[in-house]
C-alpha positions as CSV (number, residue, x, y, z in Angstrom):
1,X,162.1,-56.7,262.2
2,X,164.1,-56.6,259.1
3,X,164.5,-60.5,257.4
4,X,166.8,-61.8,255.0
5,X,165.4,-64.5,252.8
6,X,167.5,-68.0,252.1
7,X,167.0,-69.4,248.8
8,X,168.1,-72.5,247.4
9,X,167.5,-74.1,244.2
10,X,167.5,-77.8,242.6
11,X,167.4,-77.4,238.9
12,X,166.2,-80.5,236.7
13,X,167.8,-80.7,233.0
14,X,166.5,-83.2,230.8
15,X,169.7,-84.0,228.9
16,X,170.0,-84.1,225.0
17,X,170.6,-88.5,224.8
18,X,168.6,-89.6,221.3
19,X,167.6,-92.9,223.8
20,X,167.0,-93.0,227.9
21,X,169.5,-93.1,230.7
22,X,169.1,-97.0,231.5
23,X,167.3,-98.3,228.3
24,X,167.1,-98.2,224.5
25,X,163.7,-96.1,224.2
26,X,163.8,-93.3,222.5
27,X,163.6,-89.6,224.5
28,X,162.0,-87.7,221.2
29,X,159.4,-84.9,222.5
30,X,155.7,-85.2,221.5
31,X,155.1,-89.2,220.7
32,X,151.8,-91.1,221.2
33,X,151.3,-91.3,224.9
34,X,153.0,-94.8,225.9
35,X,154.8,-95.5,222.4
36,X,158.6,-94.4,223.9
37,X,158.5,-97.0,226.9
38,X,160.2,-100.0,226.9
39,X,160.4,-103.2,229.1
40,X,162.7,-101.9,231.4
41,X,161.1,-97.9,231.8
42,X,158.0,-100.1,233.1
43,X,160.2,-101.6,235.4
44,X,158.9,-105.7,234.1
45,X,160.4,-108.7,236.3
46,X,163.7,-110.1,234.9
47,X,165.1,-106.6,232.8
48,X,168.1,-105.0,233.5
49,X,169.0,-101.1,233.3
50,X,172.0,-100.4,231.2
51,X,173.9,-97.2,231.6
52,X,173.8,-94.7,229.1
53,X,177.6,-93.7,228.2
54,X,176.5,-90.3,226.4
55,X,174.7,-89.2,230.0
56,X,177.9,-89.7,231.6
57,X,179.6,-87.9,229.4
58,X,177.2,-84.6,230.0
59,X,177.5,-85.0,233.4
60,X,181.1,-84.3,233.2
61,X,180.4,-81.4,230.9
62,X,178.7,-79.7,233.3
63,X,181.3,-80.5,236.3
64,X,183.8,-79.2,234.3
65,X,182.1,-76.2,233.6
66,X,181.5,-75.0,236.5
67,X,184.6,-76.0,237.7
68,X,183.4,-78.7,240.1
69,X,185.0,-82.4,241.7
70,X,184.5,-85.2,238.6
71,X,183.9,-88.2,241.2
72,X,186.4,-90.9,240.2
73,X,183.9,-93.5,241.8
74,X,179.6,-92.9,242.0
75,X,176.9,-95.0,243.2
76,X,173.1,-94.9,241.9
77,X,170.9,-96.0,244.5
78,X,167.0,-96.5,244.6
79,X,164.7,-93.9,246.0
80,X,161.8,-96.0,247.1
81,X,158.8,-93.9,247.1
82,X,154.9,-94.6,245.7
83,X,152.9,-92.8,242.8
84,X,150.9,-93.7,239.6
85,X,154.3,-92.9,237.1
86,X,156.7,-94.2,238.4
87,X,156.1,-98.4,237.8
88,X,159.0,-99.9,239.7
89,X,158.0,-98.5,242.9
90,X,161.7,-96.7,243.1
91,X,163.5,-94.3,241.0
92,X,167.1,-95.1,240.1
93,X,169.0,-92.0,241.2
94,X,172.4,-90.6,243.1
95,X,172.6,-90.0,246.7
96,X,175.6,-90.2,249.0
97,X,178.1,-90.4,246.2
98,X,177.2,-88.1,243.3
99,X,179.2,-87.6,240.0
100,X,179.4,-84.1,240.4
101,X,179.6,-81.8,243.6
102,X,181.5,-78.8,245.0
103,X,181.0,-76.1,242.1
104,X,179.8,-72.9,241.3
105,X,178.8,-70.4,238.8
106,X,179.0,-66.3,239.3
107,X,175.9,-64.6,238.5
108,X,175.1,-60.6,237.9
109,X,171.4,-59.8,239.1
110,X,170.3,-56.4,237.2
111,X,171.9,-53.0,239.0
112,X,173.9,-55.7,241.6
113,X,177.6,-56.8,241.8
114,X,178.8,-60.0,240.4
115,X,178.0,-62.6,243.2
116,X,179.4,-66.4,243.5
117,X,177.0,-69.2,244.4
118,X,177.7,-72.8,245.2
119,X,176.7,-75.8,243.7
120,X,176.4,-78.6,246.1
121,X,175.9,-81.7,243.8
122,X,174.6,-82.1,240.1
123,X,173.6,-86.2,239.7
124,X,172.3,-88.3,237.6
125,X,168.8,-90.0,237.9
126,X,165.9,-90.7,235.6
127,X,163.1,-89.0,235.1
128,X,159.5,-90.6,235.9
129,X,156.3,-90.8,233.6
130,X,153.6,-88.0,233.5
131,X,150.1,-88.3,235.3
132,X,147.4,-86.7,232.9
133,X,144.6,-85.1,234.0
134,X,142.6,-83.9,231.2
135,X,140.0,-85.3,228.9
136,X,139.7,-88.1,231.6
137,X,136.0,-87.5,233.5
138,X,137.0,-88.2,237.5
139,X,140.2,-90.4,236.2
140,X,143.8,-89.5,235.5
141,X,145.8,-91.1,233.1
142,X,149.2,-92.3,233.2
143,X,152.0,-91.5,230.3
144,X,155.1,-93.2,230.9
145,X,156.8,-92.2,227.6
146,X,159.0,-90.0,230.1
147,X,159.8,-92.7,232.4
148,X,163.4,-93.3,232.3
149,X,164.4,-90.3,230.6
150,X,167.8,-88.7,231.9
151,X,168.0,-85.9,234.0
152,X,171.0,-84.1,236.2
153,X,169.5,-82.5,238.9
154,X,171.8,-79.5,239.9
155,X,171.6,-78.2,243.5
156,X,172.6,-75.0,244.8
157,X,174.1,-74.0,247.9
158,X,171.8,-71.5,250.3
159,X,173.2,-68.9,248.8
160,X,170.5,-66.3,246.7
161,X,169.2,-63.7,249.1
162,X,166.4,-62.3,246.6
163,X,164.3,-63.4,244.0
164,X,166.0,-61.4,241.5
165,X,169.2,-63.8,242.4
166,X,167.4,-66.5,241.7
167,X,166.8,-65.8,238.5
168,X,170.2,-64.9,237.9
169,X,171.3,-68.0,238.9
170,X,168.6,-69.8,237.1
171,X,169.4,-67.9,233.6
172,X,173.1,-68.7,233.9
173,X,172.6,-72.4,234.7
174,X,170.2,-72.9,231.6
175,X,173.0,-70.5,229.5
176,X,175.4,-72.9,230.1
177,X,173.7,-76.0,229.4
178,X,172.5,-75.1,226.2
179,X,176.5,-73.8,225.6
180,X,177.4,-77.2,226.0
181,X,174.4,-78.6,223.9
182,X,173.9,-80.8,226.6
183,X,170.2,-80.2,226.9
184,X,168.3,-78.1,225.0
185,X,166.6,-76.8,228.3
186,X,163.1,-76.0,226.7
187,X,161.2,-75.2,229.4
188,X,157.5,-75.4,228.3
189,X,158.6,-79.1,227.2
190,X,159.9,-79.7,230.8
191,X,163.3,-80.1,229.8
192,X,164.2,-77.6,232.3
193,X,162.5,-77.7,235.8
194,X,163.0,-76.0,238.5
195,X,162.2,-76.5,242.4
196,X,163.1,-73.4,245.1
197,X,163.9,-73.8,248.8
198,X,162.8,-70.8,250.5
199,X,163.2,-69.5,253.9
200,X,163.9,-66.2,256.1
201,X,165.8,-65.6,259.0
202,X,166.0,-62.3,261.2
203,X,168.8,-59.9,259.2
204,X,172.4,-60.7,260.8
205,X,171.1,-64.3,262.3
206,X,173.4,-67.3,261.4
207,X,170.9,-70.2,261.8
208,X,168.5,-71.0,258.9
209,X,164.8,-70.7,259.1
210,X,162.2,-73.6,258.7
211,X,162.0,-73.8,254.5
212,X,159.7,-74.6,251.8
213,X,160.1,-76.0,248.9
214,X,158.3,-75.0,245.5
215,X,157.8,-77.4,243.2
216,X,157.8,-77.6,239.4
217,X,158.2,-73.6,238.1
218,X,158.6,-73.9,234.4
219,X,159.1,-70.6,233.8
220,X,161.6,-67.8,235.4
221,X,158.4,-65.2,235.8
222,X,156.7,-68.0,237.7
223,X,160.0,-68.9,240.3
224,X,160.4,-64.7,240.6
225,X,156.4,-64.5,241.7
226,X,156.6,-68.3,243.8
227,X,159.4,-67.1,245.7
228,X,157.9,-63.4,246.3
229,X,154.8,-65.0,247.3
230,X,156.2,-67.5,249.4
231,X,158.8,-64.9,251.0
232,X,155.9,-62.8,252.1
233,X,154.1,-65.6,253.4
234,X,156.6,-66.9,255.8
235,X,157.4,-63.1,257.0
236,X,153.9,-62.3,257.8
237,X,153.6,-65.6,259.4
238,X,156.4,-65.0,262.1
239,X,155.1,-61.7,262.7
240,X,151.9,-63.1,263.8
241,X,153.3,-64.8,265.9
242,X,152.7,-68.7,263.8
243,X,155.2,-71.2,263.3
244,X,156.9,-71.8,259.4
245,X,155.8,-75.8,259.1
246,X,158.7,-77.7,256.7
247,X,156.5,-78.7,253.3
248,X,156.3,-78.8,249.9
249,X,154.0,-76.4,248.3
250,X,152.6,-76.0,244.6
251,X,152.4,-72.6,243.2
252,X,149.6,-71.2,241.4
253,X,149.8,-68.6,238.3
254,X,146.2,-68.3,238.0
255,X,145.9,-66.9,241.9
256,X,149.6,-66.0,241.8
257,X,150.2,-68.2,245.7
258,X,151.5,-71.1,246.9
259,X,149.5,-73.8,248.4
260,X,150.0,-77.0,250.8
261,X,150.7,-80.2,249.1
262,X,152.3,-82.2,252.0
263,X,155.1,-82.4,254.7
264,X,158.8,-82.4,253.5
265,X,160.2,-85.7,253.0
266,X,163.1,-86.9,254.8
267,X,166.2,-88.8,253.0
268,X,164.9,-91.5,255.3
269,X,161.8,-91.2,253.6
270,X,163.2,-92.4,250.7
271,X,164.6,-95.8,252.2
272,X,168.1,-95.1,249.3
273,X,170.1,-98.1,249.2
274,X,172.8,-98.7,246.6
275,X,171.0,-100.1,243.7
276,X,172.0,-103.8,242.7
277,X,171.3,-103.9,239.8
278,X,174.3,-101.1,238.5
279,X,177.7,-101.7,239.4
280,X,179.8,-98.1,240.8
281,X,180.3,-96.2,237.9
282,X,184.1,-95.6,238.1
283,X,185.8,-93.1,235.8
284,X,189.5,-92.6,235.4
285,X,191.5,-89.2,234.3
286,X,192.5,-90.1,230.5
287,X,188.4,-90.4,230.5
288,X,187.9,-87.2,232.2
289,X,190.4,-85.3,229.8
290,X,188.7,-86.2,226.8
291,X,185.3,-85.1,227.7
292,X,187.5,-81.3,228.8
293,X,188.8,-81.3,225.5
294,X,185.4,-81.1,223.9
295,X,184.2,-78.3,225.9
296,X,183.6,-75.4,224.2
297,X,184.5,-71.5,225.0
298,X,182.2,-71.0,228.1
299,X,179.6,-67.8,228.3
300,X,181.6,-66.2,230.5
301,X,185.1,-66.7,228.9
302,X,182.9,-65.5,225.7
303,X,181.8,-62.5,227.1
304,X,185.4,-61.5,228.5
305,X,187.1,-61.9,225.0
306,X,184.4,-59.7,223.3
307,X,184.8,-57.0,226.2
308,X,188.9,-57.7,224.9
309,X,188.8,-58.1,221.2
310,X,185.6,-56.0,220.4
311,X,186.2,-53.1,223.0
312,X,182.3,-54.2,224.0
313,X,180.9,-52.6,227.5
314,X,180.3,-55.7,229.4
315,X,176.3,-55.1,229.1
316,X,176.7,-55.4,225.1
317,X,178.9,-58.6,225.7
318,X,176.6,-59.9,228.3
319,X,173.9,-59.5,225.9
320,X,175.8,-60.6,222.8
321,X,177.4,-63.8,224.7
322,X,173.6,-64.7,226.5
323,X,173.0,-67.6,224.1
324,X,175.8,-69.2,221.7
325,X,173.5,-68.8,218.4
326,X,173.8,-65.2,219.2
327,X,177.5,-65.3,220.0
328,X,177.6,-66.9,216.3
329,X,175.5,-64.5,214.6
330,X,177.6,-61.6,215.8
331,X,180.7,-62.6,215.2
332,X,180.0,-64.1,211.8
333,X,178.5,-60.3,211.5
334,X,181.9,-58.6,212.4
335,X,183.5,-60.9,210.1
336,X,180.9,-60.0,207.0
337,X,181.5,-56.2,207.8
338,X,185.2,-55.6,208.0
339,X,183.7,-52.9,209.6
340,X,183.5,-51.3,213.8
341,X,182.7,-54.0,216.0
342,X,180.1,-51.8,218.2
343,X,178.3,-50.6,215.3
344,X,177.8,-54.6,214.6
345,X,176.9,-55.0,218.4
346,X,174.0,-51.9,218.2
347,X,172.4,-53.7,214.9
348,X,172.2,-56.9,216.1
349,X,171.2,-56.0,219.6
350,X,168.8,-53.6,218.6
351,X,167.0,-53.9,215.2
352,X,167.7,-57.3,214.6
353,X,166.9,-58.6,217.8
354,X,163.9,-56.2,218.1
355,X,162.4,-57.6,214.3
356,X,162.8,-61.1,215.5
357,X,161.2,-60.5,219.2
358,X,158.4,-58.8,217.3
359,X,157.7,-61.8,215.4
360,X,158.3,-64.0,218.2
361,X,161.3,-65.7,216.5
362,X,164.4,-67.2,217.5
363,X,168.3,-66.0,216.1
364,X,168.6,-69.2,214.2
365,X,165.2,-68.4,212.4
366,X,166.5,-64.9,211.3
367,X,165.4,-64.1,207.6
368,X,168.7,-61.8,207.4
369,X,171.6,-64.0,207.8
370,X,175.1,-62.6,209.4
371,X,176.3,-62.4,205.9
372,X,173.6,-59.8,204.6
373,X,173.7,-57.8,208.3
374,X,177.4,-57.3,207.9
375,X,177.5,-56.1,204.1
376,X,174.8,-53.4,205.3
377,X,177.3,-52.6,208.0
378,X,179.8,-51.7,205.5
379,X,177.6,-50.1,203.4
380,X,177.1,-47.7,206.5
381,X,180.8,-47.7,207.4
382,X,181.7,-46.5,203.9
383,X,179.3,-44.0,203.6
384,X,177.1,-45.5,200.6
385,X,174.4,-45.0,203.1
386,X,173.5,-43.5,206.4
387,X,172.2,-45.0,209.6
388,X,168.2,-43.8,208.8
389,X,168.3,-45.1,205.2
390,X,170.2,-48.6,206.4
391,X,167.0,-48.7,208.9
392,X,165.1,-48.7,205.3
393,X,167.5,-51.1,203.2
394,X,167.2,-53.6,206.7
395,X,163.0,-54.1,206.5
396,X,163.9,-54.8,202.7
397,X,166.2,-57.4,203.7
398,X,163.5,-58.3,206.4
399,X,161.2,-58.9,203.5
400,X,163.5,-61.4,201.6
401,X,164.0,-58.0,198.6
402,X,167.7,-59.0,198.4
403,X,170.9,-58.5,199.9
404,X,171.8,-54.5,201.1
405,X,173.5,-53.4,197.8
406,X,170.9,-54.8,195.1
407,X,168.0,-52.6,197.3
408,X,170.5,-50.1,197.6
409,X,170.7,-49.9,194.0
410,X,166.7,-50.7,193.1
411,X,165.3,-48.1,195.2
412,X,168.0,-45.2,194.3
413,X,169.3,-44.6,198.0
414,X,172.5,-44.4,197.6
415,X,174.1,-41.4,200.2
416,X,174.5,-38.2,198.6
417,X,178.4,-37.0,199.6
418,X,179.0,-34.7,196.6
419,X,179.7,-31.2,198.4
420,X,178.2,-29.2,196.0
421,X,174.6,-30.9,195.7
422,X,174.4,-30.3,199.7
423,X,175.3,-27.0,199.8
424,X,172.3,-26.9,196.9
425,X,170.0,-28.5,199.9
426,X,171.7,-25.9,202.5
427,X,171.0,-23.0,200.8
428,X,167.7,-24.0,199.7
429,X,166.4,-24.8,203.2
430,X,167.7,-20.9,204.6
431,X,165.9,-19.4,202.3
432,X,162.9,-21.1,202.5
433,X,163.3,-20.6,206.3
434,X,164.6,-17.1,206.4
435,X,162.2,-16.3,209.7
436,X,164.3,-19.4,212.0
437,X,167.7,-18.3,210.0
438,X,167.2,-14.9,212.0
439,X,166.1,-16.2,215.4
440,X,169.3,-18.5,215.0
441,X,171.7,-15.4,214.4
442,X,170.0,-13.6,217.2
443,X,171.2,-16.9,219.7
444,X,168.4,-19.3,219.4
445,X,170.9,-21.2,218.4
446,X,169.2,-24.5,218.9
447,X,167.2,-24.1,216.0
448,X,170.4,-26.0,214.1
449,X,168.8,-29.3,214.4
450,X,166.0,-27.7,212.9
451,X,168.1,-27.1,209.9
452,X,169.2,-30.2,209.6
453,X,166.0,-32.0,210.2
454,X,164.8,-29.8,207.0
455,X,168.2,-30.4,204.9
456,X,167.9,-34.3,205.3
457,X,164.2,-34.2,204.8
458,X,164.9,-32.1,201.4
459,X,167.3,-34.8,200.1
460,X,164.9,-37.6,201.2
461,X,168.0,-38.9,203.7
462,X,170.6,-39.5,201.2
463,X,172.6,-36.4,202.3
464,X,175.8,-37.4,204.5
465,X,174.7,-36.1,207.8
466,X,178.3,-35.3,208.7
467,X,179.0,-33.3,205.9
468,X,175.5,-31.6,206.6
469,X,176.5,-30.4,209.8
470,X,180.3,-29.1,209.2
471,X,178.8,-27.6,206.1
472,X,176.3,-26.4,207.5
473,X,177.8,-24.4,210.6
474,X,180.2,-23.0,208.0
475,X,177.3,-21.3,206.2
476,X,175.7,-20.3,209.4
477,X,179.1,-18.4,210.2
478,X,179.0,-16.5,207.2
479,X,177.7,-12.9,206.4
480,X,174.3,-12.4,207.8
481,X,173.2,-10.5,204.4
């Protein structure tokens, strides 16, 4: 039987607030275990939670992003469940009546079609503390500097049919949040977390399967493997005959497998009332419009106007428009250069971002600013250099030697374009290879490159390579004595 799997995702951003979503305490990353948590994150008789304006206000960021319904009127309510981190007994979260629902984003999996997928909800809750594990011999300990913390849990339709989707999905959501420097969605911090619903039902079938749901991937190799895994599971399940049970399941890198961790809660579970303690937030439109008006030019808009301005391929403005640092660096690149936008594109994509991946840096900790990429950009585009000696003046740069002309100048590399020295190197390299100059008049005629291999190599790769070839196939058409 062929099956089509049924993935859903609920994504957990931590937003970017300097202090929590219902206190004063402070959300910096990395404090003394227990130092960030305040009278009302440990939930103490008599305090009162205080909404957080500047959580609001990145809510509605991401509604209008992904051009969703802004709720005029939402309710928090408790969701009353037990563990160790979480002190009140209940988390203070959305349910019935969310800030933000009926979205979506498009996606573009690699070698698929653009695709849209649905975003059910995105709402506002806090975050709880952190059970620790290690250093404590048979004992956990509790960190509640996390407790309270604000987080906008965005759900997803049903509407990924393959892993690959998933991801898609998952890289676009975190693009965008970090476009609108509403989180900076570092994902080995937990700032963004993700949880997967997964299911399969027989190809064509309208009814959804029994799902489970992963919890807690950090990482977009771990959700691609988790919902492989768990995909396969399920199918060979049904064809033996065994029955999917609804749960929540953990996944393990170090086995690569997911494993039981207990039945799938209920809303009911949950016991949510409206919580008494916060009045309905209520928002009106002159609010709404002033939180649009700070939204900035959106990945995808981005990537449309460099396909439009820059004459990009929509891979190169994919890539280019992936993160907005990037976006930044190549424009201010283009700018620098004065020069052919895709010859900007191939640099940065290729041996800038292939020095910085190297040395496992980011595009903000680039040694080479836009500035210095660009001048050796027009340094190429005016034929001071070619493309194999800006390769050269670029590690220079790399290694903090100076901007492209001064190592241009200190190291002598300036292109050789005079006519008459590379006719010099021409006639040079035919005599020396006499043998090849015969095969090639005979009609081994690929022996050219060979030539010019041996020219360039002869002028130490200052010789234009244009003017190598037409002057070169001019010499080959002469007189063969």
């Amino acid at each position: 039987m062929d099956w089509e799997p049924v993935i859903g995702l609920e994504i957990h951003v931590q937003l970017a607030t300097k202090s929590k979503i219902f206190s004063g305490a402070s959300t910096r990353y990395g404090a003394e275990a227990n130092t960030q948590a305040c009278d009302v994150d440990v939930g103490l008789p008599g305090v009162l939670p205080v909404l957080n304006e500047e959580a609001v206000r990145m809510a509605i960021k991401l509604g209008l992003a992904i051009d969703a319904t802004i709720a005029r009127r939402s309710v928090f309510a408790r969701k009353n469940y037990f563990y160790p981190d979480l002190p009140k007994g209940y988390q203070i979260s959305q349910y019935e009546l969310p800030i933000v629902s009926r979205g979506y984003v498009e996606i573009q999996a690699d070698g698929e079609e653009p695709k849209i997928i649905g975003v059910t909800r995105a709402h506002l809750e806090e975050d709880a503390g952190k059970s620790v594990h290690e250093g404590f011999a048979s004992m956990s300990g509790i960190d509640l500097n996390r407790a309270g913390t604000p987080l906008l849990e965005i759900v997803s339709e049903p509407d990924m049919r393959s892993a690959k989707e998933a991801i898609a999905y998952m890289k676009t959501i975190h693009t965008l949040v970090r476009y609108l420097e509403i989180s900076d969605a570092n994902m080995q911090e937990g700032s963004f977390r993700c949880d997967a619903n997964v299911s399969v039902r027989p190809k064509g079938a309208t009814a959804f399967g029994t799902r489970a749901e992963l919890k807690n991937l950090n990482s977009f190799r771990f959700v691609e493997r988790a919902i492989n895994y768990e995909l396969q599971r399920q199918i060979d399940m049904l064809e033996a005959g065994e029955r999917i049970l609804q749960e929540t399941r953990l996944y393990d890198a170090n086995k690569n497998e997911t494993r039981s961790m207990r039945g799938k809660e209920e809303a009911n579970d949950y016991r949510y009332f409206p919580d008494p303690d916060l009045l309905p937030l209520e928002l009106d439109e002159r609010y709404i419009e002033s939180v649009r008006a700070e939204l900035p030019e959106l990945p995808r808009q981005k990537k449309l106007r460099f396909m439009a301005d820059y004459d990009l391929s929509a891979y190169d403005a994919g890539v280019l428009s992936s993160s907005r640092e990037l976006a930044d660096f190549y424009e201010a690149t283009v700018r620098a250069s004065g020069s052919d936008p895709k010859l900007c594109a191939n640099w940065v994509m290729g041996d800038l971002l292939g020095a910085l991946n190297k040395e496992g840096k980011s595009i903000t900790e680039s040694p080479v600013s836009p500035t210095m990429v660009g001048a050796l950009m027009a340094r190429i585009a005016d034929n001071t250099i070619s493309g194999k000696i800006a390769k050269e003046v670029f590690e220079a740069m790399w290694r903090s030697e100076g901007d492209a002309d001064a190592i241009i100048a200190a190291k002598g590399l300036k292109q050789v374009t005079d006519t008459r020295a590379i006719e010099r190197f021409i006639d040079e390299v035919l005599e020396e290879n006499a043998e090849q100059l015969a095969q090639y008049r005979s009609g081994k005629e690929k022996l050219f490159g060979h030539f010019v291999g041996q020219i360039l190599k002869k002028s130490r790769g200052k010789a234009n390579p244009q003017q190598v070839n037409t002057l070169l196939r001019k010499k080959l058409k002469g007189p063969s004595s």
